[in-house]
C-alpha positions, 0 to 999 in steps of 0.5 A, spaced: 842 843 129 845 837 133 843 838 141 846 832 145 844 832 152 850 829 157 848 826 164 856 827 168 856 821 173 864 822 175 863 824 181 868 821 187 862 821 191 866 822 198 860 826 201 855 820 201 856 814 196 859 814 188 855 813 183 849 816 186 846 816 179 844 809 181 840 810 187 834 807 187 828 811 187 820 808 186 823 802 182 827 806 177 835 809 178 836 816 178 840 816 171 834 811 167 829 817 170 834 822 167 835 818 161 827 816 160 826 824 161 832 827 156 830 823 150 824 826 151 827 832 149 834 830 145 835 825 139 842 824 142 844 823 150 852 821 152 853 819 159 861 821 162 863 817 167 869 813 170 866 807 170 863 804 165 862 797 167 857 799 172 853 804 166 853 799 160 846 797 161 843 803 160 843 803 152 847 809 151 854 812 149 859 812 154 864 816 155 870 816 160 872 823 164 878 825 159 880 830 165 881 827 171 881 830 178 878 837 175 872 837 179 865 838 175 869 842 170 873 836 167 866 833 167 863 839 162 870 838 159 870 831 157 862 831 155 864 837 150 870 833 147 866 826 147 859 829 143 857 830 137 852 836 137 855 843 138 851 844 143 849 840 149 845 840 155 848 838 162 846 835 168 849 832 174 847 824 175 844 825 182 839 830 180 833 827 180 828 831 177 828 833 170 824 840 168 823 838 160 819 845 159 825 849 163 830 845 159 827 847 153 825 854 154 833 855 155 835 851 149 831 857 145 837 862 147 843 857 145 844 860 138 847 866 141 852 864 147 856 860 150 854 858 155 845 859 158 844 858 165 839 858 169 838 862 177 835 860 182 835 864 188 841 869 186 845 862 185 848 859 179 846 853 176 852 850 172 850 843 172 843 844 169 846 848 163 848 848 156 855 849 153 857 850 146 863 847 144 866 854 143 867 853 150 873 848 149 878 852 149 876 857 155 876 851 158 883 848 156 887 856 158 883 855 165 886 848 165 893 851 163 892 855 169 891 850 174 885 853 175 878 847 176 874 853 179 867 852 174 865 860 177 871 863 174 870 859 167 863 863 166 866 870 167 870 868 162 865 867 157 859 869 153 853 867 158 846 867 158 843 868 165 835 865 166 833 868 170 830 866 177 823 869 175 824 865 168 825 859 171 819 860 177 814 860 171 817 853 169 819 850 177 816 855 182 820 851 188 827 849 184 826 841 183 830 842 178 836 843 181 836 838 188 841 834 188 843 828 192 849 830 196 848 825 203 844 819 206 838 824 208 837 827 202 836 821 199 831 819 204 828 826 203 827 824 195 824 817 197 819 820 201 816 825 195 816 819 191 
């Protein structure tokens, strides 16, 4: 069974910088660690993005955003029409750790949904998920609606919730799921390093 891992680097970037996947961190951008980390992990790997000048480089098969102006939606969208597994592992460009062993552990429940979440402090994670590519049509039908809104996608459909104590075995303090949203977030991921 085919698993892709696709990295979504199509955010407009208005709260800090676009392209925050290309930030710099210890020597590496965030995307190569990412990349370097998911082939560990899977034989296949796409990036979505709007700009593929800036990513060719990266030895990986690019993808443009084929639902624009759809938010994170768009991107899960456009990342399960463009790869070649049924399943597929997502992860936002601006997440700098990748938790293989977490990664992993949810990928033993994708046969039997349609989306495998973790939870984290009673919050989602949807950007560090696996889709099916049954997904596609739920999709579309909220889209016919006008409806771009990735928590209303998930009621919708059959989803397995890792839940907070389960991810805690694997990432106690949650790296998994930080982001680089502003400048001082991004000078708090270069102190750790």
């Amino acid at each position: 069974m085919k698993v892709t891992a696709a990295i979504l680097a199509g955010g407009k970037g208005t709260r800090f910088v676009p392209h925050k996947g290309l930030l710099n961190l210890n020597g590496e951008t965030i995307i190569e660690r990412q990349i370097r980390e998911l082939k560990s992990v899977f034989d296949d790997l796409i990036i979505i993005t709007n700009s593929l000048e800036r990513y060719k480089a990266l030895g990986v098969r690019l993808f443009s955003d084929i639902a624009l102006d759809k938010g994170p939606l768009g991107g899960i969208y456009s990342a399960l029409i463009n790869s070649d597994g049924q399943y597929n592992f997502l992860i936002a460009s601006d997440m700098p750790h990748v938790n293989t062993l977490l990664i992993e552990y949810m990928r033993n429940y994708i046969k039997d949904y349609d989306v495998v979440v973790p939870e984290f402090r009673r919050k989602l994670e949807p950007l560090y998920a696996f889709y099916s590519k049954s997904c596609i049509s739920s999709i579309k039908r909220q889209f016919e609606k006008n409806n771009f809104k990735l928590t209303d996608f998930l009621t919708g459909v059959k989803i397995k919730k890792i839940k907070h104590d389960e991810v805690s075995h694997f990432d106690p303090q949650g790296l998994s799921f930080a982001n680089i949203n502003t400048e001082k977030d991004y000078e708090k991921f270069k102190g750790e390093e």
